[in-house]
C-alpha positions as CSV (number, residue, x, y, z in Angstrom):
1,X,104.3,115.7,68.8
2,X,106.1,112.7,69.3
3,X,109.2,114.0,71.3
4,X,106.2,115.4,73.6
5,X,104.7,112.1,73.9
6,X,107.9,110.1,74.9
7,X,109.2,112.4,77.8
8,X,105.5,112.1,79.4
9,X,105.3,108.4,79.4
10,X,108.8,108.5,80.6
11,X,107.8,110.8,83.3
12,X,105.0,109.0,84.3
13,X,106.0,105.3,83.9
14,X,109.2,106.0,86.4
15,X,107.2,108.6,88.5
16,X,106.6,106.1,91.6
17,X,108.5,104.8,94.6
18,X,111.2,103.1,95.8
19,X,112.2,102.7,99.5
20,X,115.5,104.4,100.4
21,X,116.8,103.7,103.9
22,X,119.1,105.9,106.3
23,X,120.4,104.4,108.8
24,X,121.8,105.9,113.0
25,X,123.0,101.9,113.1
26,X,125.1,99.3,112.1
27,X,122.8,96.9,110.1
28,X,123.8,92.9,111.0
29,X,121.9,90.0,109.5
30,X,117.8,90.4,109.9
31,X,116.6,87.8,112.2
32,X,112.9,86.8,111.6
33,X,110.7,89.7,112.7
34,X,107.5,87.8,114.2
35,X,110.0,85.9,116.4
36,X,112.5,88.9,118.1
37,X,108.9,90.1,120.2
38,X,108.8,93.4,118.7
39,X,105.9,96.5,120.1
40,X,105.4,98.8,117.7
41,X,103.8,102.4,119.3
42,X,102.6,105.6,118.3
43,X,103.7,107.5,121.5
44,X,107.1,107.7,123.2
45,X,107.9,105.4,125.7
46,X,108.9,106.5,128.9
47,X,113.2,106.7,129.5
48,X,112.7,104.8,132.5
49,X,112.0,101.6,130.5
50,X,113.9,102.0,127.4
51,X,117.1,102.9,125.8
52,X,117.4,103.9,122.2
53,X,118.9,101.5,119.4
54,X,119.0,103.9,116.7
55,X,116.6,105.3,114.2
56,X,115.8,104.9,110.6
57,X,113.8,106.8,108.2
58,X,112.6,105.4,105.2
59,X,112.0,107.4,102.3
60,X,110.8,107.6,98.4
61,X,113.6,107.9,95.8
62,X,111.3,107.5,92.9
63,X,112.5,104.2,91.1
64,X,109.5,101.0,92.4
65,X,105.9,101.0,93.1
66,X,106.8,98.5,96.2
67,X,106.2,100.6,98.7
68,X,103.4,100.5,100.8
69,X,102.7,100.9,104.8
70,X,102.7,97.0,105.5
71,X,105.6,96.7,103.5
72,X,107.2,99.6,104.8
73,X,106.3,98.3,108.3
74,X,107.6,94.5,107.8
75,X,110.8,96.2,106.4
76,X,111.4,98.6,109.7
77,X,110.6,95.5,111.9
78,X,113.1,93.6,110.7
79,X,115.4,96.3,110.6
80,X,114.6,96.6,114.1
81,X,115.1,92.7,115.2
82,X,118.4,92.7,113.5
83,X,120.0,94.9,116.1
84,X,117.7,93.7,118.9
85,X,115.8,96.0,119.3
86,X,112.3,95.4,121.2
87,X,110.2,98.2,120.5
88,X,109.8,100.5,117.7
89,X,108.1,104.4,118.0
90,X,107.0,104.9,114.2
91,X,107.1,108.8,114.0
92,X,107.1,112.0,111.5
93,X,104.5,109.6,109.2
94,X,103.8,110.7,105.7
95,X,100.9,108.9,103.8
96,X,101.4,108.5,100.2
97,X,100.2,111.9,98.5
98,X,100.1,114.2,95.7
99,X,104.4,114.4,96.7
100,X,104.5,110.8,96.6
101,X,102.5,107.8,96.0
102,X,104.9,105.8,98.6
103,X,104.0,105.2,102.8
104,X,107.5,107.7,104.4
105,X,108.4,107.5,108.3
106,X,111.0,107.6,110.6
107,X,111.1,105.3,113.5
108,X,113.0,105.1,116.4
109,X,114.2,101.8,117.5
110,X,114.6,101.1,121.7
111,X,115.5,98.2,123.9
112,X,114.4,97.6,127.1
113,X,116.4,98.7,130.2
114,X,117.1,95.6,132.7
115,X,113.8,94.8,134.6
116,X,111.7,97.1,132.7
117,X,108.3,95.8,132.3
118,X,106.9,95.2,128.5
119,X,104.5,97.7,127.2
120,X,101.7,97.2,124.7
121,X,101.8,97.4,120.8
122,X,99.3,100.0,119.8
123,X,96.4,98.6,117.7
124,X,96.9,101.2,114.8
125,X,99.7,98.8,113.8
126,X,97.2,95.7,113.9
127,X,97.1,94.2,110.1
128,X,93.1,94.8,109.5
129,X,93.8,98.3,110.3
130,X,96.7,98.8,108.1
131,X,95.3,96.8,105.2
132,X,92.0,99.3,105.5
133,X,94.5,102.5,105.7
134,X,95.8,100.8,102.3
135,X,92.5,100.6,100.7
136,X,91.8,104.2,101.5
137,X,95.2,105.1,100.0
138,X,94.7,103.4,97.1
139,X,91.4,105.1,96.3
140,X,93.0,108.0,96.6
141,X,96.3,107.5,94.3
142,X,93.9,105.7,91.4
143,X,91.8,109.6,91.8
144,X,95.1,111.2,91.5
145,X,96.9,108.8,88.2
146,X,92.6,109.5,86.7
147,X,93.6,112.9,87.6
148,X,97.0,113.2,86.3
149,X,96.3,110.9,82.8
150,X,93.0,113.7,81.8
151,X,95.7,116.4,81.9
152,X,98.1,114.3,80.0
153,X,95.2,113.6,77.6
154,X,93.8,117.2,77.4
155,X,97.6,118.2,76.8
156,X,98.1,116.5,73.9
157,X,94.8,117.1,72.5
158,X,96.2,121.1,72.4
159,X,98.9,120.5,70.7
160,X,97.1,118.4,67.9
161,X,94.1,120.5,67.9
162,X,96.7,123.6,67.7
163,X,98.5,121.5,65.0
164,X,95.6,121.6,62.4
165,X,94.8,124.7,62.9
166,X,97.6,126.0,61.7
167,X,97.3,123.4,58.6
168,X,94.4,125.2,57.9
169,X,95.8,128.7,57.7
């Protein structure tokens, strides 16, 4: 019983996320992300006005629970500043699900071409907005670890309900 026990809180105290970062740049210094004048949007921004940095995804390797979408966020902008770049197209966006508790994207990062006019952030990225995506998030992982610890639970009571009954015969 107890070399079942063991590997399941194993399992499940190291089943959460950890950030991994790929890079299609050079990484310098991170200069402060609320001062570089960063956009972040949710649609492609016309080649006319922008020429592409790089890209970076950001990923779950399974090792922290720090993770979330504001963190996530914060960490691509100031990936972003530290190359200069000016605006940020957060695609491919996987919410934390039954595959992963942690926020997953890939973003591209652009800088705007010589005279090009500055476009708008898009709202979706405003903090109230993210903080209330969170919320809902979080609802839903606490359903799925409620979900996950009654199986654990009904597990084990098999295998010590199974246990005496075959003390019994």
């Amino acid at each position: 019983m107890n070399r079942l026990i063991i590997p399941l809180f194993i399992i499940i105290f190291f089943e959460s996320c950890s950030p991994s970062v790929y890079r299609t740049y050079k990484k310098e210094d991170n200069e402060d992300a609320n001062t570089c004048g960063l956009v972040l949007v949710r649609i492609h921004p016309p080649d006319s006005i922008v020429d592409k940095v790089g890209e970076i995804l950001i990923d779950d390797i399974g090792t922290s629970i720090d993770c979330s979408e504001e963190k996530t966020i914060n960490y691509i902008k100031k990936e972003a500043c530290s190359v200069g770049a000016q605006v940020v197209l957060i695609k491919e966006i996987k919410r934390p699900d039954n595959e992963s508790y942690c926020y997953r994207c890939t973003a591209v990062l652009y800088k705007y071409k010589p005279g090009a006019k500055p476009i708008k952030q898009n709202k979706y990225y405003d903090t109230i907005k993210i903080k209330k995506r969170e919320q809902r998030d979080r609802k839903k992982k606490i359903s799925r670890t409620i979900n996950i610890l009654d199986t654990i639970h009904h597990i084990i009571h098999l295998f010590i309900f199974h246990d005496h009954e075959h003390d019994h015969i």
